[in-house]
C-alpha positions as CSV (number, residue, x, y, z in Angstrom):
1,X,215.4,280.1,-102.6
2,X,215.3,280.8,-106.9
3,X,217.3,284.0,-107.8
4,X,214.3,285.7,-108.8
5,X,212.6,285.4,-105.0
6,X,215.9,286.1,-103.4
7,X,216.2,289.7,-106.0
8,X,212.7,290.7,-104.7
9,X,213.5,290.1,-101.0
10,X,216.7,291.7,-101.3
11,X,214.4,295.1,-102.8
12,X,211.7,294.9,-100.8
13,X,214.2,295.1,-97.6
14,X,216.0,297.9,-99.2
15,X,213.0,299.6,-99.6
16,X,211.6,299.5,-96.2
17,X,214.7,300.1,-94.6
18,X,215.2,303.5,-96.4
19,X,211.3,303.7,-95.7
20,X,211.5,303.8,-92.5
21,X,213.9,306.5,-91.8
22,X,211.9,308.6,-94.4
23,X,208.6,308.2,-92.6
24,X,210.0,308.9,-89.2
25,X,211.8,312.2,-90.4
26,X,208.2,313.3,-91.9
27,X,207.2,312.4,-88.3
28,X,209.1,314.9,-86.4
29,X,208.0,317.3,-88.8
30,X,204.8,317.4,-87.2
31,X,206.0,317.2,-83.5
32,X,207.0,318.9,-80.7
33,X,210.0,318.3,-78.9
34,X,210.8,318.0,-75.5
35,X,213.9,316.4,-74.0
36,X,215.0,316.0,-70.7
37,X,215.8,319.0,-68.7
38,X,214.0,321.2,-70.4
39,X,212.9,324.4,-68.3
40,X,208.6,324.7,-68.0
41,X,207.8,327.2,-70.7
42,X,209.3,325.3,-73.6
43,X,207.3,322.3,-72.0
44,X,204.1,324.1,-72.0
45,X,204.8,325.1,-75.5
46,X,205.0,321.9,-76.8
47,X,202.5,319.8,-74.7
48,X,200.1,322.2,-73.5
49,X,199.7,325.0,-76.4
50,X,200.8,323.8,-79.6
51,X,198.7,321.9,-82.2
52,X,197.4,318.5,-80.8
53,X,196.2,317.8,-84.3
54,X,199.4,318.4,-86.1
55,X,201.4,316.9,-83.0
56,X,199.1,313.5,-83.2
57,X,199.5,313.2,-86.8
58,X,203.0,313.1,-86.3
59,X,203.0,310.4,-84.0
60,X,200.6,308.5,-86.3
61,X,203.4,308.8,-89.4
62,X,205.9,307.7,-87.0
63,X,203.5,304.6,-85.7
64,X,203.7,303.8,-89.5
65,X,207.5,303.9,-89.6
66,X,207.5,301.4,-86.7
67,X,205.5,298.8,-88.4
68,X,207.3,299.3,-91.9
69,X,210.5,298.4,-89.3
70,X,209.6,295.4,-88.1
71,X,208.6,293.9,-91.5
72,X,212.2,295.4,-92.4
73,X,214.1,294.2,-89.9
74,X,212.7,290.2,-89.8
75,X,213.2,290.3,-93.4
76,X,216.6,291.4,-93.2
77,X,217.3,289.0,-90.3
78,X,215.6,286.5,-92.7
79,X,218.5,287.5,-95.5
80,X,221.3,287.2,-93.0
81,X,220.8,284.0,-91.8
82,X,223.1,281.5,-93.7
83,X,223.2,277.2,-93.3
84,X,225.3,277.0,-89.9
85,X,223.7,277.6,-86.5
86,X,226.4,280.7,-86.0
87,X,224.6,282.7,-88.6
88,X,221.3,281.0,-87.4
89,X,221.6,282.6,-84.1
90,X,223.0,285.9,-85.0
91,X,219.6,286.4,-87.2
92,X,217.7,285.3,-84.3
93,X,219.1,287.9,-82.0
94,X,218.5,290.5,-85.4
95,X,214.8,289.5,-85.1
96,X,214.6,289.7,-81.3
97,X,215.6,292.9,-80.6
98,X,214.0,294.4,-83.8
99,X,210.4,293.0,-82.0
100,X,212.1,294.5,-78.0
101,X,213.3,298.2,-80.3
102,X,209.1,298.1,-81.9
103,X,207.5,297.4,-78.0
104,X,209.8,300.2,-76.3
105,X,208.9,302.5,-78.9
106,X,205.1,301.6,-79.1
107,X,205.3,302.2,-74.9
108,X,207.5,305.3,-75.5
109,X,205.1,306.9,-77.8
110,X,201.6,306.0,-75.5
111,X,203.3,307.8,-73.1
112,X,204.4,311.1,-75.1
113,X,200.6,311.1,-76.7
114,X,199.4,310.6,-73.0
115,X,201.2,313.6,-72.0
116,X,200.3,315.7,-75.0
117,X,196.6,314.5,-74.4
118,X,197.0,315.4,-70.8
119,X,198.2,318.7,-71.5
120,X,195.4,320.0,-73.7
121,X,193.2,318.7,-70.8
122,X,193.6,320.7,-68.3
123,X,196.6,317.8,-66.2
124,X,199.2,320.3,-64.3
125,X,202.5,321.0,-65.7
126,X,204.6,318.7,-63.6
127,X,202.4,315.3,-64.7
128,X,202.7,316.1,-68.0
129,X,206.0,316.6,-67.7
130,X,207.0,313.3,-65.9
131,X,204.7,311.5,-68.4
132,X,207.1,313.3,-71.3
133,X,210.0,312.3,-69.3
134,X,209.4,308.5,-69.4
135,X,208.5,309.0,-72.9
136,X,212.5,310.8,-73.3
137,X,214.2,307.7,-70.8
138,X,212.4,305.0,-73.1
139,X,213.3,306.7,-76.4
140,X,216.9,306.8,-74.9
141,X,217.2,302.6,-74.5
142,X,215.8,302.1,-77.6
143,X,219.2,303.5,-78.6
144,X,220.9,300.4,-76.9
145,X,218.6,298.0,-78.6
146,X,219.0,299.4,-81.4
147,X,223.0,299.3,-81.1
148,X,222.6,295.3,-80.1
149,X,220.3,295.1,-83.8
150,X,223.5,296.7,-85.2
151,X,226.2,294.2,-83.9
152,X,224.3,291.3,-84.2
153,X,223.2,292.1,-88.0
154,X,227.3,292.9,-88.4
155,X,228.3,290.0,-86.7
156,X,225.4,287.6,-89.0
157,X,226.8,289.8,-92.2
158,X,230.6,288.7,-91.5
159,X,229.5,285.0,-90.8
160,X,227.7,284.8,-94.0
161,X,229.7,287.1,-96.0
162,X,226.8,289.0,-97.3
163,X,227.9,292.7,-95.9
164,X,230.6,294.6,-96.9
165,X,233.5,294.4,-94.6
166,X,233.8,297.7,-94.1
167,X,230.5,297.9,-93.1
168,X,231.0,295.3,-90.8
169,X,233.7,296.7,-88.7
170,X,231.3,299.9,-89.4
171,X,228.4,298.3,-87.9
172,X,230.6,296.8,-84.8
173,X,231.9,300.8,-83.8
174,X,228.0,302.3,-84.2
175,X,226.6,299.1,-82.6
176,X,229.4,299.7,-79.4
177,X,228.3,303.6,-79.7
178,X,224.9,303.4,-79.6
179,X,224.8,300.7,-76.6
180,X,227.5,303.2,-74.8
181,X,225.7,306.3,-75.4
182,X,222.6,305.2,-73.4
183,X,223.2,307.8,-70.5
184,X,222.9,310.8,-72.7
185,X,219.1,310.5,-72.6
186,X,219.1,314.1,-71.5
187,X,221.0,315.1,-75.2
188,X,218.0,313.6,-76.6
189,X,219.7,310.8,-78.0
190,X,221.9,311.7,-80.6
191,X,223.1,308.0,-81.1
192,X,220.3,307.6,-82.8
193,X,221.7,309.4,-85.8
194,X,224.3,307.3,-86.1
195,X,221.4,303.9,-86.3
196,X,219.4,306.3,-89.0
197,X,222.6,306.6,-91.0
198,X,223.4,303.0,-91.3
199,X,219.6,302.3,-91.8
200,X,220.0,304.0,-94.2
201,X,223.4,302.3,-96.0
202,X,221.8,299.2,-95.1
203,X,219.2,300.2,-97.4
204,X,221.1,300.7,-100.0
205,X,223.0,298.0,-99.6
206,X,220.2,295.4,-99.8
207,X,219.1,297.4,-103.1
208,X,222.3,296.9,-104.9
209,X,222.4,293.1,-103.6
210,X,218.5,293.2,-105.3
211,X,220.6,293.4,-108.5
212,X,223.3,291.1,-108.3
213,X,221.4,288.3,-106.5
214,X,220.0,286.7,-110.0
215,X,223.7,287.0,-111.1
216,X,225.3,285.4,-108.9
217,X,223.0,282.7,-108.8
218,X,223.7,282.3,-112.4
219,X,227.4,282.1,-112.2
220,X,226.8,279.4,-109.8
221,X,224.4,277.4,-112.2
222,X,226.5,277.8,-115.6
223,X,229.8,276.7,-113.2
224,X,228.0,273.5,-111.9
């Protein structure tokens, strides 16, 4: 790969990454939110009385996100892999559960839009509900997928030397936290901070490799 290709991957990753979080945080803007436990009037606010326009537009943004995602996350795995099977396979597992984190949340959010839909639409309560509650469960696991992205990307960015090692070790204690904190589904899955927040210092950090990419490859050049 020339320096100049590797630069503009490097950016184009960066960008998405930090894309991504952006676009889903203009998301819940729109939304309302229900999480597990919550007692019927709040439900019926948010799935029977409030804005299915404004609620559905949300979703849409966030439908957005997921797509700019995947092309983020199999171009990052793309980055991380290096010239040893190790690092071959560690980006594999990158780009599988990035494609497994995109499906739950695609089935996650057809089921909160089904139960928004519902609600406007004369379903009773206690359907709609349900239908929000799968939506909450599958929202919850794609916390642990999303911890198994984190230590396998970790894991590829200590084989290949490309991450920071601090980030690394980082990436290994969010990765473990995210995978552990599955159960709290009925918190409404405040792991998933933790994945936004090294989104978005893996962002960054793909930006600033952008710019010293080309010169590293020219050190190599002028040593050989």
């Amino acid at each position: 790969m020339t320096a100049v290709a590797q630069r503009r991957l490097w950016l184009v990753a960066g960008w998405l990454t930090i894309g991504y979080v952006v676009l889903t945080f203009i998301g819940t803007v729109f939304q309302e939110m229900v999480v597990l436990g919550d007692n019927p009037s709040k439900a019926a606010a948010a799935l029977v009385t409030s804005s299915m326009s404004k609620n559905f537009t949300g979703g849409y943004i966030e439908l957005i996100a997921t797509l700019v995602f995947l092309a983020a996350a199999l171009l990052l795995a793309r980055l991380l892999r290096g010239s040893d099977d190790l690092s071959g396979w560690l980006s594999s597992c990158v780009g599988g559960t990035a494609v497994a984190y995109v499906a739950v949340m695609f089935a996650t959010g057809a089921a909160g839009a089904a139960a928004l839909y519902d609600g406007h639409h004369g379903v009773p309560l206690a359907t709609v509900t349900a239908l929000s509650d799968i939506r909450n469960i599958g929202y919850s696991m794609t916390g642990g997928i999303a911890g198994a992205l984190v230590l396998a990307a970790s894991a590829a960015g200590q084989v290949t030397r490309v991450l920071p090692r601090w980030f690394v070790y980082a990436g290994y204690l969010i990765g473990a936290v995210c995978i552990a904190a599955v159960p709290a589904a009925k918190a409404g899955a405040p792991q998933t901070l933790l994945w936004f927040a090294w989104l978005v210092v893996i962002g960054v950090i793909a930006l600033r490799r952008s710019r010293v990419a080309p010169a590293v490859a020219r050190t190599a050049t002028a040593t050989a």
